[in-house]
Every structure is written in structure tokens, then in C-alpha cells.
C-alpha positions in Angstrom: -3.4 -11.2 -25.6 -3.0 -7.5 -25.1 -2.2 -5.1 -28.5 0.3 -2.6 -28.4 -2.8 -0.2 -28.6 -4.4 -1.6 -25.9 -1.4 -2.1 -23.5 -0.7 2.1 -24.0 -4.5 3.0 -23.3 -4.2 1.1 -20.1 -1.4 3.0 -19.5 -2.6 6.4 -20.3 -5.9 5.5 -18.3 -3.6 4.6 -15.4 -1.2 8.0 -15.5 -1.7 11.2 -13.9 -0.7 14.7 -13.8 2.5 15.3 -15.3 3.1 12.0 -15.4 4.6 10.4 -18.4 3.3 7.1 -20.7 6.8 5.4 -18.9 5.5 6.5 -15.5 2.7 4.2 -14.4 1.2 5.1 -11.1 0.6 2.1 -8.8 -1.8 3.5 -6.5 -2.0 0.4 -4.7 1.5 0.8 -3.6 1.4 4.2 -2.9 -1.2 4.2 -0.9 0.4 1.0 1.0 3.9 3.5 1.4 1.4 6.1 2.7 -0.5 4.2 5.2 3.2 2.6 6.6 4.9 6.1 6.8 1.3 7.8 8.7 1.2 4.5 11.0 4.9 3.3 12.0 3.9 1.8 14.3 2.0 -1.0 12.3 3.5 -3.7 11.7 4.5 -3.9 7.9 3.9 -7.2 6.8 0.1 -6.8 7.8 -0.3 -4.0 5.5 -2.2 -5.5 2.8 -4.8 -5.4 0.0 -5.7 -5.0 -3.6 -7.7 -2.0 -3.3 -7.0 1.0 -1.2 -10.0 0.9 1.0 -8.5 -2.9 1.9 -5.0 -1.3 2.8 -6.8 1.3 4.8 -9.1 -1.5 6.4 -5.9 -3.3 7.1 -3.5 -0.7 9.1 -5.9 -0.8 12.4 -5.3 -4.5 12.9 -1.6 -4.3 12.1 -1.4 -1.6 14.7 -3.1 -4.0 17.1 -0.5 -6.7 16.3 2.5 -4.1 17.1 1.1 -3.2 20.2 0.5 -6.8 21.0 4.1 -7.3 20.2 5.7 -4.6 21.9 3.8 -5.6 25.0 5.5 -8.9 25.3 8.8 -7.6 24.4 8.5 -5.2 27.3 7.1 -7.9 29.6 10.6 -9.9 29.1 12.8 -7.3 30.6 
């Protein structure tokens, strides 16, 4: 069970810049909102990872799958 001392150094280890003790960077998520904005054409759901070298591993595939998908969308016209 965490401390109150060690729950607000893992929350100053965690915060950057400017950035307040209340605001906690998840860099996870950010880079997860980066890769979905750079790649829209990726399909959102196979953005994943716990790390951001596995969110970046992951956008290449999802953009397969969209193109896969937009391919047999088109076909049905």
C-alpha cells in the first residue's frame, strides 16, 4: 500500500514542464492521441500498447486493416 509520500513522488517523477503535482502526464495516451491524429487513417481501435514504442509498432498494422476495409467497402458499390 502506497504512502501519501510515495504516491506524490510518483507524481512528481511522472510531471513535466510547467506542469502541476494535479497534472499527471499519461504519456501512453498522448502518444496514442498523437499517433491517431498523424495516421487517420488507421483504424482506432487497433491503436494499442503499454509502452510507446508498442503504440508506434501498432499504427502500421491498423493502417493495413483500414485500407483492407475501405477496399471492400468500395468493392460493394
Amino acid at each position: 500500500m502506497e504512502t501519501g509520500r510515495e504516491a506524490t513522488e510518483q507524481e512528481e517523477d511522472v510531471t513535466r514542464g510547467d506542469a502541476t503535482e494535479n497534472e499527471v502526464i499519461d504519456e501512453e495516451a498522448l502518444a496514442r492521441a498523437l499517433a491517431l491524429r498523424a495516421h487517420p487513417d488507421a483504424v482506432p481501435e487497433l491503436v494499442t500498447g503499454a509502452t510507446v514504442a508498442e503504440i508506434v509498432a501498432s499504427v502500421e498494422p491498423a493502417r493495413a486493416a483500414y485500407r483492407r476495409i475501405a477496399e471492400r467497402v468500395g468493392g460493394r458499390e
